[in-house]
C-alpha positions, -999 to +999 in steps of 0.1 A: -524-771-066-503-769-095-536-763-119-543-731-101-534-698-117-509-672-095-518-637-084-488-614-074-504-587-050-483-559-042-482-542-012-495-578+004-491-561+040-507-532+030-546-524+036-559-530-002-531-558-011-534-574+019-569-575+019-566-592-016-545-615-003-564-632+025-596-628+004-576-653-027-566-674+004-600-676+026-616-683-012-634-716-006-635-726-041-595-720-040-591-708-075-560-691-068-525-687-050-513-658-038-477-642-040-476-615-016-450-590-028-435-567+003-407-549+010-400-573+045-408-613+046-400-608+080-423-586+096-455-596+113-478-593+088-454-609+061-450-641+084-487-641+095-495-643+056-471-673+049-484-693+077-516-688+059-505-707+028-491-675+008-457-673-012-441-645+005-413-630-021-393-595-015-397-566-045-393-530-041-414-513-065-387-485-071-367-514-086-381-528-124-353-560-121-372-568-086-407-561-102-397-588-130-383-610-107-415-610-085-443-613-117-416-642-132-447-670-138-476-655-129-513-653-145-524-622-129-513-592-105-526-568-086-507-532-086-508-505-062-489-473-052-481-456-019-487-423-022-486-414+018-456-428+023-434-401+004-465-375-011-448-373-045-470-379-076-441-377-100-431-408-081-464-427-085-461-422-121-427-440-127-442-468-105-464-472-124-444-470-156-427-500-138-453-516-134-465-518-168-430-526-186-429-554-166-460-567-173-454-568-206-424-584-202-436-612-182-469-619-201-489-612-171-528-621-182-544-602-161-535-567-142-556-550-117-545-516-112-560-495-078-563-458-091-580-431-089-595-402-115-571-373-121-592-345-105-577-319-135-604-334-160-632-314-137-610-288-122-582-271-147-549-256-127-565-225-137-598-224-119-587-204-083-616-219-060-593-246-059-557-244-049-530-259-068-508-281-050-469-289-061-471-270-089-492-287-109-520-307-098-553-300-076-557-334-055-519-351-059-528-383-047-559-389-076-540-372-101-505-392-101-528-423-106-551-407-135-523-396-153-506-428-154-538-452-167-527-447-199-495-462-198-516-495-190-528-491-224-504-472-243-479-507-232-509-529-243-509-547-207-547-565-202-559-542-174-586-538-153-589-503-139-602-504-102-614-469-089-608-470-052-633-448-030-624-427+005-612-457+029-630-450+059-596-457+080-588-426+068-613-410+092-587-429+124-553-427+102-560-387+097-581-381+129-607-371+108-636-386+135-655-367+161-638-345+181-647-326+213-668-296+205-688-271+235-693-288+261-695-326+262-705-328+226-691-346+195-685-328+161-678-344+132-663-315+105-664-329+069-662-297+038-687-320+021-722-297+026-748-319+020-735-342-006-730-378-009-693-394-002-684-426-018-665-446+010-653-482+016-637-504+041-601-506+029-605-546+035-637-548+015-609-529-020-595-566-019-622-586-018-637-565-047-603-568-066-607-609-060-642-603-079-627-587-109-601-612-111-628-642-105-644-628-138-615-628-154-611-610-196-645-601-192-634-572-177-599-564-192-600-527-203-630-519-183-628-492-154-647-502-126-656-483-096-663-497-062-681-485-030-697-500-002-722-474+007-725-432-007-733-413+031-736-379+038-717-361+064-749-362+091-751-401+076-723-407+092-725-386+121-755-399+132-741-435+125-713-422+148-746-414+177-755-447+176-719-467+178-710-444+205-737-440+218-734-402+226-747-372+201-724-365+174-735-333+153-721-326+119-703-292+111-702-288+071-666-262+074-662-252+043-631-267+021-609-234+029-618-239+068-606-280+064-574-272+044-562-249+069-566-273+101-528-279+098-525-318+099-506-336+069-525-339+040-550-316+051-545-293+021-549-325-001-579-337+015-595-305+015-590-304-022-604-342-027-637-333-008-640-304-028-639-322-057-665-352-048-686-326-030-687-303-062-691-337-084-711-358-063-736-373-092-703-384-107-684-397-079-713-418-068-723-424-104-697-441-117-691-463-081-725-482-077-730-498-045-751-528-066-722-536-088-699-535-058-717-560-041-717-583-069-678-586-068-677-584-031-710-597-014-696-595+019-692-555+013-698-537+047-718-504+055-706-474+070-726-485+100-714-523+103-681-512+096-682-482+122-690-508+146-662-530+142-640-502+153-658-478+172-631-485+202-607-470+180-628-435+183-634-437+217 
């Protein structure tokens, strides 16, 4: 026990962190522990997590001291922000500034970083098909991330940039899934035309991120993408047909349509399947399913994961 290396994951009772977590500690080959960072050792999924063998410590990731305190002996950790918890870019950024000073500091070995690609590299403030949001940026929650890989560099940390793909939860957590159309009928309204969407199983972002760490400086400084499967809009509606096991039909509503249906983050969301819609050979591109599955074999299809939780759409 007290050869194996540590791994701090942050947001440990989150969907990517904790699925990191219970993949380093269902790891048969045990080749690491895991310190799950939260904000409350006390809540369910905290205590679940320490009964499971995990060092449960408290940071808040608004705090650098508390960030220090919680990568104090470590080999490697895993580093995510929460943009839907407060919607504010600006604030992702000095995370992640936090993040990376502290790193440094405490000679962390290994960083994984969950980001995203700042959508202005494709799509410049100026280009009016696409609104700008908060002032300054197209899709907020890519762009805070983007913006701030550099720091990971520019502060010499040994970092592993994971590009994270559209978590299927999203399509419960939004209420994005089938609604009621005409009649008894199912409709499924995605603004993604035709086109290929990368997607993933938020659980399946930690086993991939155990993967990366498995492989260890091989992979510092690279930027590796992960999906578990690239579906269309009727892919997944007719994946939706056979779960349910009544007709779903797909409605591609344009972007405009989507960012106007009112709900939070619609605008945002409109804007992000824009983006992979308009840049599909390089959204899919640079997250192959292949290489995904050789981090994470276990990596589950839109299908197999739709039928885990096809109650939830019922």
């Amino acid at each position: 026990m007290a050869d194996r290396n540590v791994i701090a994951v942050f947001g440990a009772t989150g969907a990517q962190g904790g699925g990191l977590a219970r993949a380093i500690l269902a790891d048969p080959e045990e080749r690491f522990l895991v310190r799950a960072i939260t904000r409350d050792a006390s809540s369910a999924k905290a205590c679940a997590l320490a009964r499971l063998g995990a060092e449960v410590v408290v940071a808040d990731i608004d705090d650098e001291e508390s960030i220090l305190r919680a990568l104090d002996g470590v080999y490697g950790a895993f580093f995510i922000t929460f943009f839907w918890h407060h919607l504010s870019p600006e604030r992702e950024t000095a995370e992640a500034r936090s993040y990376a000073l502290a790193a440094r500091s405490t000679g962390v070995q290994h960083v994984v970083w969950s980001t995203l690609e700042d959508s202005r590299r494709w799509v410049p403030l100026s280009d009016e098909e696409m609104p700008t949001l908060r002032g300054r940026y197209k899709v907020p929650h890519m762009d805070g991330k983007g913006e701030s890989d550099r720091l990971f560099s520019e502060f010499g940390v040994p970092t592993t940039f994971l590009l994270t793909s559209f978590y299927w939860e999203s399509l419960i957590h939004f209420g994005l899934g089938p609604k009621r159309g005409a009649g008894d009928q199912l409709v499924l309204a995605l603004p993604m035309g035709d086109k290929r969407s990368p997607g993933i199983a938020s659980e399946d972002i930690g086993r991939c991120a155990l993967g990366i760490f498995q492989q260890g400086q091989a992979l510092i400084g690279k930027t590796i993408g992960i999906a578990g499967e690239h579906p269309t809009g009727a892919q997944m509606a007719a994946a939706f047909t056979e779960a349910l096991g009544r007709e779903v039909r797909y409605d591609a509503v344009t972007p405009e349509a989507f960012r106007s249906l009112g709900f939070r983050g619609a605008e945002e969301l409109g804007n992000m399947f824009q983006l992979i819609r308009d840049f599909e050979d390089y959204f899919c591109d640079s997250r192959s399913i292949a290489s995904s599955r050789s981090l994470n074999p276990a990596m589950q299809t839109f299908a197999a994961w739709l039928d885990r939780n096809k109650e939830r759409f019922r």
